[in-house]
N, C-alpha and C positions, 0 to 999 in steps of 0.2 A: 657247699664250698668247703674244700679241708682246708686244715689248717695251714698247710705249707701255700696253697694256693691265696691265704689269704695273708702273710707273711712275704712272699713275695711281690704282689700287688702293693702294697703300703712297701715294701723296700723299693722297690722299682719308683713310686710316685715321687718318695721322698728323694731318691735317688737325682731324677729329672727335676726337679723344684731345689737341689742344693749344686746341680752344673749350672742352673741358667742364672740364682743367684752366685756362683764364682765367677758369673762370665761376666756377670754384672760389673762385680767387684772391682775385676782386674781391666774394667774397660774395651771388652774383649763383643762384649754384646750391648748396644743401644738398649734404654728402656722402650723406646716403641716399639724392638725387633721383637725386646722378650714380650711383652706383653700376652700373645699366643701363648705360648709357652708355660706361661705361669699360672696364666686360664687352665690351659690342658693340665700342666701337672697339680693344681690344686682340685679339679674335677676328678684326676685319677686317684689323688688322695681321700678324696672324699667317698670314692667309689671303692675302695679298697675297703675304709676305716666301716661304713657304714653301708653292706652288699645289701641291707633289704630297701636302703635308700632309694640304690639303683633300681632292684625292683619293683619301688612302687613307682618311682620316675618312667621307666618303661609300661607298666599299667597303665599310664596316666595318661601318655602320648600313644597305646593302642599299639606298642609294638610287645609280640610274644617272648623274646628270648630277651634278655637282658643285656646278654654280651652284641645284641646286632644293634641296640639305640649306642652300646661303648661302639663299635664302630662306625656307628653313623656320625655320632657326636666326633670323634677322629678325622674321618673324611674331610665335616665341615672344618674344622679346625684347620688341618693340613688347606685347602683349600684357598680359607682366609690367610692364611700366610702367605700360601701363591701369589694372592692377590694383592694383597701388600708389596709384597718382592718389587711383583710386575711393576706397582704405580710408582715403587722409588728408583728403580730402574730406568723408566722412562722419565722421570725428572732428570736423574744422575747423567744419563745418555744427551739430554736436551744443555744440559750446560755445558757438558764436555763439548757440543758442538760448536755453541757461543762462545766456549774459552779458546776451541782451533781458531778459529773464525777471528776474534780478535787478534788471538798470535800473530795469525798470518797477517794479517793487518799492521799489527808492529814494523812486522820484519820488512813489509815491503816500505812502510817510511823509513823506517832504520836506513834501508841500500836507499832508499832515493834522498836523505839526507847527507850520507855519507860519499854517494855520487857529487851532491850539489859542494860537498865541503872542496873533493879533491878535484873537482873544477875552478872552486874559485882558488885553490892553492895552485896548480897550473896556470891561471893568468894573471897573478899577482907575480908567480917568479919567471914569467915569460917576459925578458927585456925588449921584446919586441912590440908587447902592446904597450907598456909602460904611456 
């Protein structure tokens, strides 16, 4: 590994481990969301700071190239984030349902209130039912 190659790696890790802690910051990212994120970029750091790391970590799970366990380890990562997405997604989707669903619900007693009000104001001021 040269040197530039290994300079950039820890710039880049640190890089992504000081946006998600901003987003953090500024309430811009949930900590559940980052959680991924900080996995990965402290994995990249560590993979950066310490490359025979990685290599003995590839040895060890029986993959030959180094850089193919950093993209597999990526993959899963991206993945689990899909997945995540997907499940708060489908909550978020499941309550916007139940909050139409009530709305409508308001509205249609709202007009049938509102019906019942200006009928009973019609034959209060109707001199003829008096």
């Amino acid at each position: 590994m040269t040197l530039a190659s290994y300079i950039l790696g820890v710039v880049a890790a640190l890089l992504v481990l000081l946006i998600v802690i901003e987003m953090l910051r500024r309430r811009r990212l949930r900590e559940r969301h980052a959680l991924w994120w900080l996995i990965a970029g402290v994995l990249a750091l560590l993979a950066g700071l310490f490359p025979k790391g990685l290599q003995w970590a590839a040895h060890l799970v029986g993959v030959q190239q180094p850089t193919n366990l950093v993209f597999f380890v990526s993959i899963a990562i991206l993945f689990l984030v899909c997945l995540q997405q997907g499940s708060e997604l489908t909550t978020v989707e499941s309550k916007t349902r139940t909050l139409a669903e009530q709305s409508a619900m308001q509205e249609l007693r709202i007009r049938e209130l509102e019906r019942q009000l200006l009928d009973k104001d019609r034959l209060s001021s109707d001199p003829d039912q008096g």
